[in-house]
C-alpha positions, 0 to 999 in steps of 0.5 A: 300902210293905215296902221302906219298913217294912223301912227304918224297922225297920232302924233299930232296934237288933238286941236289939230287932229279936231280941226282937220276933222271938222274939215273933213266932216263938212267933205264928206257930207257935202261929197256923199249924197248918201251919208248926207241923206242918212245924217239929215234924216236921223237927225231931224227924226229925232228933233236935233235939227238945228244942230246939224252943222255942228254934227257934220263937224263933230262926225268929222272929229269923230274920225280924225281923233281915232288915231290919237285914241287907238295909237297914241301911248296909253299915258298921252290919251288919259291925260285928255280925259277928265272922269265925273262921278266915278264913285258910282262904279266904286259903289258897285264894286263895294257890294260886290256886283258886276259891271255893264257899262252901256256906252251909245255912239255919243261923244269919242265912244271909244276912249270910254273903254280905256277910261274904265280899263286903266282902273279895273279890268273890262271885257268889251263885245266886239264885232269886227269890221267889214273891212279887212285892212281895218281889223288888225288895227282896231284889235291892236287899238281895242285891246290895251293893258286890262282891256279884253274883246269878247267876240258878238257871238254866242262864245263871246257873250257866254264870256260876259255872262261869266265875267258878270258872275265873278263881278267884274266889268263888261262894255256894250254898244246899246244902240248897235243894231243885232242880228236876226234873233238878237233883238226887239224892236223898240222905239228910238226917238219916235221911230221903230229901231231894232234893237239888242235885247243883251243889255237888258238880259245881262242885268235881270240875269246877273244883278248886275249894276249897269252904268251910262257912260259918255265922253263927251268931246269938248271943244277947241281940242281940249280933250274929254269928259267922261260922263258916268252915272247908274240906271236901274229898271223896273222889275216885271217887263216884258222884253220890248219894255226892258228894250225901250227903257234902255232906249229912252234912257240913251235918248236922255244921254244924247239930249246931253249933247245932241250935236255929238251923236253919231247920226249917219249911222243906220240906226232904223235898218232891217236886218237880213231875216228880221220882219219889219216892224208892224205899227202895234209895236211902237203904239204907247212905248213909255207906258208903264216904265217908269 
């Protein structure tokens, strides 16, 4: 029955499926307490307090254009999507390097890998959802032509570290939060956030260059913009230093757009078996990485 409406709602035009999303961001916001909570608090921590309205509206588009992302025809969602600066990844492949696109909860995150994939085959890490009713649908969605799921387990990133060495391309979510014993915690807009240490790993490892991507939604239905552009690091840092350059480089990208960040997502949580984070953590996290 989902996979079937999220079908039926593809056809809709995108400034329809944005408008009732806009709606139904503003219902769920003012209906749950919790998400409302959680939406306010994340996005205030980080300074992005005035465009709260407009982030309750965005969250809602998030939702209502995944039908259009996921089950729409392949031909229909490139069409919405305008690419900037993709000479970076044409560069990358000229020297023969592998390919880590880091793409944070910003924008239509989801639409990035279809981008990428209609040009070049990607891998992507995934976790798949807690709900069951879910799964079948976002795997079908998740993997189109050129487009391939690497699960989040040690059999899937030994995968990407493969896909890495043969100099192809990979996709990862920088601001997902681990499991125990996969990450560090860092800052993230002033607060300790526990974070993966994959990313930063992959590059030192491989050579590889590594990407920022952001589609950014525009407005009134007129589709996307994909926002691609390289980050390097610096060489001799220690793994919580590795993690908080990654991370002040996705608030970077997020001050971009600030409206159009996925805030009710619980960033800052502790993982089951991880410790919380002591105030030494998070003392001076800028120092030295520039």
């Amino acid at each position: 029955m989902l996979v079937l409406t999220f079908r039926l709602l593809s056809f809709l035009p995108l400034p329809l499926l944005h408008a009732i999303g806009s709606a139904l961001g503003w219902a769920v916001y003012l209906s749950s307490s919790k998400y409302r909570s959680r939406l306010q608090e994340n996005i205030q921590q980080a300074g992005f307090g005035e465009h709260l309205s407009a982030a309750v509206a965005e969250a809602g588009k998030n939702m209502l254009e995944l039908p259009f992302v996921w089950c729409a025809s392949p031909q229909r969602v490139l069409k919405s999507i305008q690419v900037d600066n993709w000479n970076v990844v044409e560069a990358a492949q000229e020297a023969k390097r592998g390919i880590i696109f880091l793409t944070p909860h910003l924008g239509c995150f989801e639409i990035s890998a279809q981008v990428a994939a209609a040009k070049l085959p990607l891998t992507v890490l995934y976790r798949p959802p807690k709900q069951e009713a879910l799964k079948p649908l976002i795997e079908d969605a998740r993997t189109r032509h050129n487009l391939s799921l690497a699960p989040a387990n040690l059999s899937g990133v030994r995968s990407l570290f493969k896909v890495l060495k043969r100099n192809g391309a990979i996709g990862l979510l920088p601001d997902q939060v681990p499991q125990n014993g996969e990450g560090v915690w860092a800052d993230f807009f002033g607060k300790p956030a526990y974070t993966m240490t994959l990313p930063a790993k992959m590059l030192e490892m491989t050579g590889a260059a590594m990407i920022l991507a952001f589609a950014e939604r525009l407005p009134r239905g007129q589709g996307y913009r994909l926002h691609l552009q390289s980050f390097t690091m610096k060489a001799d840092l220690s793994p919580e230093q590795q993690v908080r350059a990654i991370n002040a480089a996705m608030e970077k990208l997020i001050a971009l757009c600030p409206a159009q960040y996925f805030w009710s997502y619980n960033h800052y949580k502790v993982p089951a078996g991880v410790a919380a984070p002591s105030e030494s953590q998070t003392a001076n996290p800028d120092k030295d990485l520039a």
